[in-house]
C-alpha positions as CSV (number, residue, x, y, z in Angstrom):
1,X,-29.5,9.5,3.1
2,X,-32.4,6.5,2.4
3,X,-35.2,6.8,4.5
4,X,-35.1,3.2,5.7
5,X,-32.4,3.3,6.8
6,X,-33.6,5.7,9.5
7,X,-36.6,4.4,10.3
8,X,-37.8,0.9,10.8
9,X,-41.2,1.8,9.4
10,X,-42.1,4.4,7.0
11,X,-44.9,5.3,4.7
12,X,-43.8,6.0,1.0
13,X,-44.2,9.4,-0.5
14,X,-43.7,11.0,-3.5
15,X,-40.5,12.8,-1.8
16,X,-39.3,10.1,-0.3
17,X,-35.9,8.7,-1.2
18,X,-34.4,5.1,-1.8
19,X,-30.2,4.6,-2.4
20,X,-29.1,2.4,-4.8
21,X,-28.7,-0.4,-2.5
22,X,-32.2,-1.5,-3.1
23,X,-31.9,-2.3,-6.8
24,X,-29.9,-5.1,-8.6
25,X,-26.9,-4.1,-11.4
26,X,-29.0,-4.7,-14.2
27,X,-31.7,-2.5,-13.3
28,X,-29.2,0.1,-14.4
29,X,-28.7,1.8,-17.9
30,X,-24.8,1.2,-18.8
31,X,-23.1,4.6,-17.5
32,X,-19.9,5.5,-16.7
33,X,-20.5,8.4,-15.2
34,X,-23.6,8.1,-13.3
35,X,-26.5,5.4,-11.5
36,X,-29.4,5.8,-14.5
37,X,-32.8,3.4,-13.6
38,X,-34.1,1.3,-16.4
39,X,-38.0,2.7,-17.5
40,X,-39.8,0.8,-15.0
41,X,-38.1,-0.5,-12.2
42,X,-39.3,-0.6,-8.7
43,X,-36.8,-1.5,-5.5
44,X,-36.5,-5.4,-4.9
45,X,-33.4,-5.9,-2.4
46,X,-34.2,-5.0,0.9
47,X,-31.6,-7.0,2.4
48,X,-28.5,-5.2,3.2
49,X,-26.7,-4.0,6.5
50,X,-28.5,-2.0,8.6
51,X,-25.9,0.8,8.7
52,X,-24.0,1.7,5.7
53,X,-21.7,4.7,7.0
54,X,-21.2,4.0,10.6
55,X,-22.0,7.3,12.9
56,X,-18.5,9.1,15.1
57,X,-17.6,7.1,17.8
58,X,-14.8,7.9,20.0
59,X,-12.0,6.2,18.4
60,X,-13.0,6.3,14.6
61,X,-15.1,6.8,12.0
62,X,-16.2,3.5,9.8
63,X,-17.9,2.4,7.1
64,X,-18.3,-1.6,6.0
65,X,-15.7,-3.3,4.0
66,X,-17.0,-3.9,0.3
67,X,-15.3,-4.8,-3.1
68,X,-16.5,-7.1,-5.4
69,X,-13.0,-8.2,-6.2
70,X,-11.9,-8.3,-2.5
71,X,-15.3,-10.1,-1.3
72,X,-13.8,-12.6,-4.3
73,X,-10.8,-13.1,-2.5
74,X,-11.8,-13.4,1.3
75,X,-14.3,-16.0,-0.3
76,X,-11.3,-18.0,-1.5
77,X,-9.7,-18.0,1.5
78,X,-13.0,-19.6,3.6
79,X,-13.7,-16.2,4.9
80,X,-17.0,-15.6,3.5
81,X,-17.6,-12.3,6.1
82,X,-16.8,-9.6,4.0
83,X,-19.1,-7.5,5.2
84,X,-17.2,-6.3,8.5
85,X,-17.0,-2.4,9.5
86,X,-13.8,-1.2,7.9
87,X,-11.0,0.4,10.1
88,X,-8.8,0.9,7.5
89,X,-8.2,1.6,4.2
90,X,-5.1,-0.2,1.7
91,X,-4.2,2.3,-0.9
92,X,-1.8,0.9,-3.8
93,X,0.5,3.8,-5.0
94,X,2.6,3.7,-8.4
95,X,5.9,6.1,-8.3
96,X,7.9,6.6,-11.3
97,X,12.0,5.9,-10.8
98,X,12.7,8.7,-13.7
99,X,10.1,10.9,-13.6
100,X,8.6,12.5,-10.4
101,X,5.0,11.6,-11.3
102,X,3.2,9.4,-8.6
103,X,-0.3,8.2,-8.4
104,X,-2.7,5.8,-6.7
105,X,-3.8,3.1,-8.2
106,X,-6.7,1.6,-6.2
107,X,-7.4,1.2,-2.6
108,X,-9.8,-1.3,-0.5
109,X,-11.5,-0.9,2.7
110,X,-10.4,-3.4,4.9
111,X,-10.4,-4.2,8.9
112,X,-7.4,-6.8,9.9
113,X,-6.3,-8.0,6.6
114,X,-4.8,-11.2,6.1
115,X,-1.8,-12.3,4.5
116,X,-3.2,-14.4,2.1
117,X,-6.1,-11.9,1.1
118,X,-3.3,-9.1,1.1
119,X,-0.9,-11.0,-1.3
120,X,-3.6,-12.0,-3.8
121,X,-4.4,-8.4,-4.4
122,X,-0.6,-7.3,-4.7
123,X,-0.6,-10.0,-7.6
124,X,-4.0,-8.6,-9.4
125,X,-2.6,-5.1,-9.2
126,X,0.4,-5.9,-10.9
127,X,-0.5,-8.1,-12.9
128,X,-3.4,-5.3,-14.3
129,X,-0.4,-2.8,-14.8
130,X,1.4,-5.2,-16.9
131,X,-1.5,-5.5,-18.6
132,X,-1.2,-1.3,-19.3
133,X,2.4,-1.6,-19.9
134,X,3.4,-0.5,-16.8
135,X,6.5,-2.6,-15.6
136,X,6.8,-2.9,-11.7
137,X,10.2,-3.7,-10.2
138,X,9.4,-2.8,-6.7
139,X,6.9,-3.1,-3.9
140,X,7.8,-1.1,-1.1
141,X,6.1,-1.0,2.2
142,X,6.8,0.1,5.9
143,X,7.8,-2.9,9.0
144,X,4.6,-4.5,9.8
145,X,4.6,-8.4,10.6
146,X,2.1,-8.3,8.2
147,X,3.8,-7.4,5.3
148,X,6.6,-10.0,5.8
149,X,4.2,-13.1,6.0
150,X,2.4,-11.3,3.2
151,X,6.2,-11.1,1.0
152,X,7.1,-14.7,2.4
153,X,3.6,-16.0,0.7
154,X,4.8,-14.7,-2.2
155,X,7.6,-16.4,-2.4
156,X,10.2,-14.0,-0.4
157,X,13.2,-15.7,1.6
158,X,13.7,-13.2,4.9
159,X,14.1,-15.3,7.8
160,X,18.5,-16.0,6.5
161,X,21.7,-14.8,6.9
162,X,22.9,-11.7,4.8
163,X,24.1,-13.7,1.6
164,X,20.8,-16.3,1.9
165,X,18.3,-14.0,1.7
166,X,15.7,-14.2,-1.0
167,X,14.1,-10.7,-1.4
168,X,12.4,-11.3,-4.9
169,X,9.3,-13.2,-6.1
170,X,7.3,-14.1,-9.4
171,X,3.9,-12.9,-10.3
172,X,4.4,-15.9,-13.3
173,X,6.6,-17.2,-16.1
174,X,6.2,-13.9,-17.9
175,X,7.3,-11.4,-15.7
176,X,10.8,-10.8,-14.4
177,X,11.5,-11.0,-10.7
178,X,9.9,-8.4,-8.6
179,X,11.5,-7.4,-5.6
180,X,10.6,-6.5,-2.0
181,X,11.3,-3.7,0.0
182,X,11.1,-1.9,3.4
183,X,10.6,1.7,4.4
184,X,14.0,2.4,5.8
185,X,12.9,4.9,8.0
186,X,10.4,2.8,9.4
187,X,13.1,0.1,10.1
188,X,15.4,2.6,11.5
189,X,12.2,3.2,14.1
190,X,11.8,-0.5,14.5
191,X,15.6,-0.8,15.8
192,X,14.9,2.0,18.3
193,X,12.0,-0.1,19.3
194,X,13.6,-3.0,19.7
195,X,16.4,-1.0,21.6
196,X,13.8,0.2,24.3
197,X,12.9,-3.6,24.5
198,X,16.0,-5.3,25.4
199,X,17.6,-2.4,26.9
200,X,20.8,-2.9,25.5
201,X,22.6,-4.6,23.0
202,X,26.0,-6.4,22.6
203,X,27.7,-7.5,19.3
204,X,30.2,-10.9,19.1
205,X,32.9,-9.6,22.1
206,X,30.2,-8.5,24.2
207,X,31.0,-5.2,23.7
208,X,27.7,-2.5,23.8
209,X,27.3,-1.8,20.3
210,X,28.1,2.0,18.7
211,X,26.5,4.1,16.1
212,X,26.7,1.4,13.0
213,X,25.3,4.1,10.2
214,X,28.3,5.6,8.8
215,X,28.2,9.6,7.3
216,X,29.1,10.8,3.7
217,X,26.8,8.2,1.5
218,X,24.0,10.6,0.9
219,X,24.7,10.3,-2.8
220,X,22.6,8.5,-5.7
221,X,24.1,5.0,-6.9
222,X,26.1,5.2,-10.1
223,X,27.7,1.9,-11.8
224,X,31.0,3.8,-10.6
225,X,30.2,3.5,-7.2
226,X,27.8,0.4,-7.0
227,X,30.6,-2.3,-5.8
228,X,31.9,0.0,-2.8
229,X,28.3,0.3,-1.4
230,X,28.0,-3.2,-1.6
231,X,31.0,-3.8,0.2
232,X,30.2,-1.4,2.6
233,X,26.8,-2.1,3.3
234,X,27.5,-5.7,3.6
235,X,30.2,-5.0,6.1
236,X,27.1,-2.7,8.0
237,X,24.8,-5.6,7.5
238,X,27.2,-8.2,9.2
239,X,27.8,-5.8,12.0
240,X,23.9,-5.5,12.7
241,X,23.7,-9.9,12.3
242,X,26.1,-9.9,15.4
243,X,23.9,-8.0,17.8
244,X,22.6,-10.0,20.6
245,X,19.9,-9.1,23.3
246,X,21.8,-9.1,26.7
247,X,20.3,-12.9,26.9
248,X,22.6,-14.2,24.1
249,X,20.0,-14.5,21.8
250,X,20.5,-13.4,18.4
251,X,19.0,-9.9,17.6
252,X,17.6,-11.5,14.1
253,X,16.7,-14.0,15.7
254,X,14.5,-12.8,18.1
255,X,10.9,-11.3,18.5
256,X,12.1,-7.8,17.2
257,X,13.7,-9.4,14.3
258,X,12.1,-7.0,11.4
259,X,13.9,-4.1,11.8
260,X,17.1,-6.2,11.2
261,X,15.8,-8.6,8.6
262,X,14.6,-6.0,7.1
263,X,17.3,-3.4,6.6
264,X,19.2,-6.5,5.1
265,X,15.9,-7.4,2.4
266,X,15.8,-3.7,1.6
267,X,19.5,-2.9,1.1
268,X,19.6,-6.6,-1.2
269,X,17.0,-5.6,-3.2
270,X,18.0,-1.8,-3.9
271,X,21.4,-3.3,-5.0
272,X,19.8,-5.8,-7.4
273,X,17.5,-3.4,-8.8
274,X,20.6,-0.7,-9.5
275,X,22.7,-3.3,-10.9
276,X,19.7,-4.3,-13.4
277,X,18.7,-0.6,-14.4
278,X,22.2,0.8,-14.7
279,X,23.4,-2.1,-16.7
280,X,20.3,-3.3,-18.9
281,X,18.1,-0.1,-18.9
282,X,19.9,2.7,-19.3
283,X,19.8,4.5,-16.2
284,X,22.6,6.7,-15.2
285,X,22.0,6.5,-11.4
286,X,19.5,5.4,-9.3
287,X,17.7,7.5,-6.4
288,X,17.1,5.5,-3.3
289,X,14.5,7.7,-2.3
290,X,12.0,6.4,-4.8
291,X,12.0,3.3,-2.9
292,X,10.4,5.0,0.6
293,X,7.4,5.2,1.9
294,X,7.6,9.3,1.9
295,X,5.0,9.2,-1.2
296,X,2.0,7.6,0.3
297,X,2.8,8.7,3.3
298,X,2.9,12.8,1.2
299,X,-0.6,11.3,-0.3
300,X,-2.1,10.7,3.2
301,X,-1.3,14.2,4.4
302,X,-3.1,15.8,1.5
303,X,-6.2,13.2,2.4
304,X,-6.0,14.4,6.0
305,X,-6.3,18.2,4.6
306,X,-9.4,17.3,2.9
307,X,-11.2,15.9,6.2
308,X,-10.3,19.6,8.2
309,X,-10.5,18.8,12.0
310,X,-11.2,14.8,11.7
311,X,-8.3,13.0,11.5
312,X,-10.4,9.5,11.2
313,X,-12.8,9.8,7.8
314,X,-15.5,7.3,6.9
315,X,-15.3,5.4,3.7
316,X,-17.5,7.8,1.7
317,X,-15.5,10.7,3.0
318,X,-11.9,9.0,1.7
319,X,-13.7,8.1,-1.7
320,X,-15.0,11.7,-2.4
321,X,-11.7,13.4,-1.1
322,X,-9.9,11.0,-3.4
323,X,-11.9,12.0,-6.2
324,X,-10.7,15.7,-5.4
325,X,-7.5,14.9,-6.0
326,X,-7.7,13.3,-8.4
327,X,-10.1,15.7,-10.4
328,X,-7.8,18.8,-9.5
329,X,-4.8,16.9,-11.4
330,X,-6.5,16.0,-14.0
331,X,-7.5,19.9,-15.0
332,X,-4.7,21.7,-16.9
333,X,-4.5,25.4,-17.5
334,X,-3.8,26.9,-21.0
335,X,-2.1,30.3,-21.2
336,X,-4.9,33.3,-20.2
337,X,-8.3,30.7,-20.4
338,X,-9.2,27.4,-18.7
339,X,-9.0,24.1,-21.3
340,X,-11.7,21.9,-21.3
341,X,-11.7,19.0,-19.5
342,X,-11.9,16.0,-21.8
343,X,-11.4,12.7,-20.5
344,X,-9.7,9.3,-21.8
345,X,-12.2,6.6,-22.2
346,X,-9.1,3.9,-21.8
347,X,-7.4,5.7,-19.0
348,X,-6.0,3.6,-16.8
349,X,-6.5,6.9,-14.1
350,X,-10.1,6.9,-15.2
351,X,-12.1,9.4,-12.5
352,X,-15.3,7.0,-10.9
């Protein structure tokens, strides 16, 4: 740890110890790998938060929200405090629909992100895969409010009827449509929710409503199969836009509206998407599974394994557990003797 940050007032030694912090980016020799000093150089920023890496606390363990890009952003958005303690961190996760590879992408550390700031980086991550050749069809997430005004910045529809609903968007002219999805176990949770709100609900004869998830569809979608699930799932979708609180009010309508609104944007967009990829790409059938949350959510618990007993890590703690991760995949094992690790310069999974 740096001295000063310690102490208020020190005298200098030959072991004493200064971070990074106190120099500016060009006093540094270009390396990937490592902080080199220019031949030379003697500390000339001393102004920079008092606490890096916030100590435990009761209810978490902190660090300050930094990003170049992200500071960027807030900036734009006449938020020039960017330099808030972070509670939380967004990771961005790329899952392949063929292949069972999966792998984070990037991640921020953010405290109360907006929606504006939040869509912004959704388009520069995509927009940098494209730039790899990595196409994105879908962005999943789970049933926050916060992800819907995020989605409906983009240029998402949500707030309709069945049939109106817009659940794509456009990064630009280039790019096809992406589309917009929601963990359907998370809605399922946000019904049950809503259910312990209201108490009860009644559909259009003011009957209480029954179990509206039929059995026997645990099956992938084929191009065989595609228009009876949409006929059936519309018929589901219907059933769940008749629900009214025992007020009157319209369940979609109301102020536990995402779990409904978003069963409906997730099941229109995973029919879209298997109608494009059977037809157009070649697909044979399509696993709905891909498009959950169970992959970050598997990612997460492998983080939390890293961290032993503390369930809450700081920032450096989630950088350098990432970097475990991410250094144990990268190592491959020949047969009888360990290969050497040589790494891809243009890797778009480059280990920092």
């Amino acid at each position: 740890m740096c001295e000063c940050h310690t102490e208020k007032s020190i005298m200098a030694t030959k072991y004493s110890r200064l971070c990074s912090a106190h120099f500016n980016p060009n006093d540094f020799v270009e390396n990937p790998h490592r902080l080199i000093l220019k031949e030379g150089i003697v500390p000339s920023n001393f102004n920079y938060p008092a606490t890096h890496i916030q100590k435990y606390s009761k209810k978490k363990l902190t660090g300050n929200v930094y990003s170049p890009v992200l500071n960027e952003i807030v900036q734009n958005n006449s938020n020039p405090d960017c330099e808030s303690a972070a509670t939380e961190v967004l990771v961005f996760l790329l899952l392949n629909l063929k292949k069972k590879w999966k792998w984070p992408i990037g991640y921020w550390f953010v405290d109360k992100i907006k929606s504006t700031v939040q869509s912004q980086l959704i388009k520069m991550v995509i927009i940098e895969c494209n730039e790899f050749g990595i196409k994105i069809i879908n962005v999943t997430c789970d049933g926050a409010y916060a992800y819907l005004s995020t989605f409906k910045i983009l240029g998402c529809d949500l707030d309709q009827p069945y049939d109106l609903i817009k659940s794509d968007f456009e990064i630009d002219l280039f790019t096809p449509n992406i589309y917009f999805t929601l963990d359907a176990c998370h809605n399922v949770k946000l019904a049950r929710n809503a259910l312990g709100t209201f108490g009860a609900f009644k559909d259009e004869d003011n009957n209480l409503i029954e179990n509206p998830f039929a059995k026997g569809l645990k099956q992938p979608i084929y191009i065989h199969n595609i228009q009876y699930l949409k006929k059936k799932m519309k018929n589901n979708i219907e059933y769940l836009y008749s629900l009214k609180t025992v007020t009157g009010e319209y369940l979609w309508k109301s102020k536990k509206k995402t779990s409904i609104n978003g069963l409906a944007t997730s099941v229109k967009s995973t029919l879209a998407i298997a109608k494009d990829l059977l037809a157009n790409h070649s697909f044979k059938f399509l696993l709905t599974y891909k498009f959950s949350q169970d992959a970050i959510e598997i990612f997460f618990g492998f983080m939390r394994g890293k961290f032993g007993h503390n369930n809450n890590p700081n920032c450096l703690e989630f950088k350098n557990a990432l970097r475990s991760i991410l250094l144990h995949n990268s190592i491959k094992m020949s047969s009888g003797n360990c290969a050497l690790l040589s790494p891809v310069e243009d890797s778009l999974f480059a280990i920092k």
